[in-house]
N, C-alpha and C positions, 0 to 999 in steps of 0.2 A: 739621405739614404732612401731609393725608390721604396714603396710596398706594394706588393702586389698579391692580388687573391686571383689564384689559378682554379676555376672550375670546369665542367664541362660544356656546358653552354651557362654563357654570362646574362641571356633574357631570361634565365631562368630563377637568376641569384638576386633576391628581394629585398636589399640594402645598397646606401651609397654609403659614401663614408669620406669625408673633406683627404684629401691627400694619397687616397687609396684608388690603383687603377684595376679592375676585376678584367680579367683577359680569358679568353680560352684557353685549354689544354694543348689543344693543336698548336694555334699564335703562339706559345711561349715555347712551347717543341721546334717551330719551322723559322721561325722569324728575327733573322742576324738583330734586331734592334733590342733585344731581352740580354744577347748575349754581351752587349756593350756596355750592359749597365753593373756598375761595381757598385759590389756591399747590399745587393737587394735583397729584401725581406721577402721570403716568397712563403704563404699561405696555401697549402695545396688541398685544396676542398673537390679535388676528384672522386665522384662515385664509388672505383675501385682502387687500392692499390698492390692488390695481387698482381705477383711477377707477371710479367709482358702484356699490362694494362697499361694505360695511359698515365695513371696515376703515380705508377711507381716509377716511371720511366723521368715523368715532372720533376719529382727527388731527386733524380739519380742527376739527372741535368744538370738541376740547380744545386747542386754541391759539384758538380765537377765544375760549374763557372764561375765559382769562387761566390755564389750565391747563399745568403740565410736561410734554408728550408724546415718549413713545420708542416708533415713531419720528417724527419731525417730519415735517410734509407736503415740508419739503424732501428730507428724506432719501428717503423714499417715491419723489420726484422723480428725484432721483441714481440710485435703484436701477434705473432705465429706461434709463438711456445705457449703451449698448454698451460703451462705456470702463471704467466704473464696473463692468462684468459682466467683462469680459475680466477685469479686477484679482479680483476677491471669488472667480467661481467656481472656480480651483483650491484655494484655502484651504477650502471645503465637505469634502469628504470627510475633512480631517482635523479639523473642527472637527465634524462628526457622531460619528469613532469616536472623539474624545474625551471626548463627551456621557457623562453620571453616567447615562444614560438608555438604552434598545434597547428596539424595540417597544412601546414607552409604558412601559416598567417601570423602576423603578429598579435598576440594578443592583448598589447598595452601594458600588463603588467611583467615588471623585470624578473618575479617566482610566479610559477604556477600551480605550484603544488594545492595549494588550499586550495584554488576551483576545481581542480581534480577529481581534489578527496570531496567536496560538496557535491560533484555530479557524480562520481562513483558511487558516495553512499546512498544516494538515491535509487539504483539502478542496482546494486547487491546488498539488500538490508541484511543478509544473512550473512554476512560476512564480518561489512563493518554497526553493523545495529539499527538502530531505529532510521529510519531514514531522516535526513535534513531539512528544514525547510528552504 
């Protein structure tokens, strides 16, 4: 079963991955050899996926080609209702300073939360308290 990670530009996307083909948004929108492939797992790490973006467009594709898409035009869906936000947006900040990631770089480690919180309480003692060493 193909996998493939759908971005906007692929020089831009900072990992390889053994078996995984990262394409552009364009190339998988225009290019008949996406649509030949059965059962593919498609990763759509578009920018945007507001209606009549590129992103949403990737989904919509890859579910009418009988394609596996994350995330599915319904998800995309759900992500609009206020409910659906109210729930997701306090979980953000702590699933960003968990990210293996800061500023596009890798940072070596798989949590980041603890060097976060060691540079933060430096920089806001009045917050989090005495500062850290």
């Amino acid at each position: 079963m193909p996998i493939l990670i759908v971005v906007n530009n692929p020089q831009e996307w900072p990992l390889t991955v053994d078996g995984v083909e990262v394409v552009s948004a364009r190339s998988y929108l225009v290019e008949p050899r996406y649509t030949e492939l059965d059962g593919a797992k498609v990763f759509n790490f578009c920018r945007s996926y507001r209606y009549q973006c590129v992103g949403y467009y990737v989904s919509l594709l890859a579910a009418a080609r009988g394609h596996k898409p994350f995330p599915s035009i319904a998800t995309v869906q759900d992500m609009k209702s206020p409910t659906i936000i109210r729930l997701v947006l306090p979980l953000l900040p702590a699933l960003a300073a968990s990210s293996p990631f800061q500023d596009g770089q890798s940072t070596g480690c798989l949590d980041n939360r603890l060097e976060n919180y060691r540079r933060n309480c430096a920089r806001i003692p009045s917050i989090t308290g005495r500062p850290c060493r």
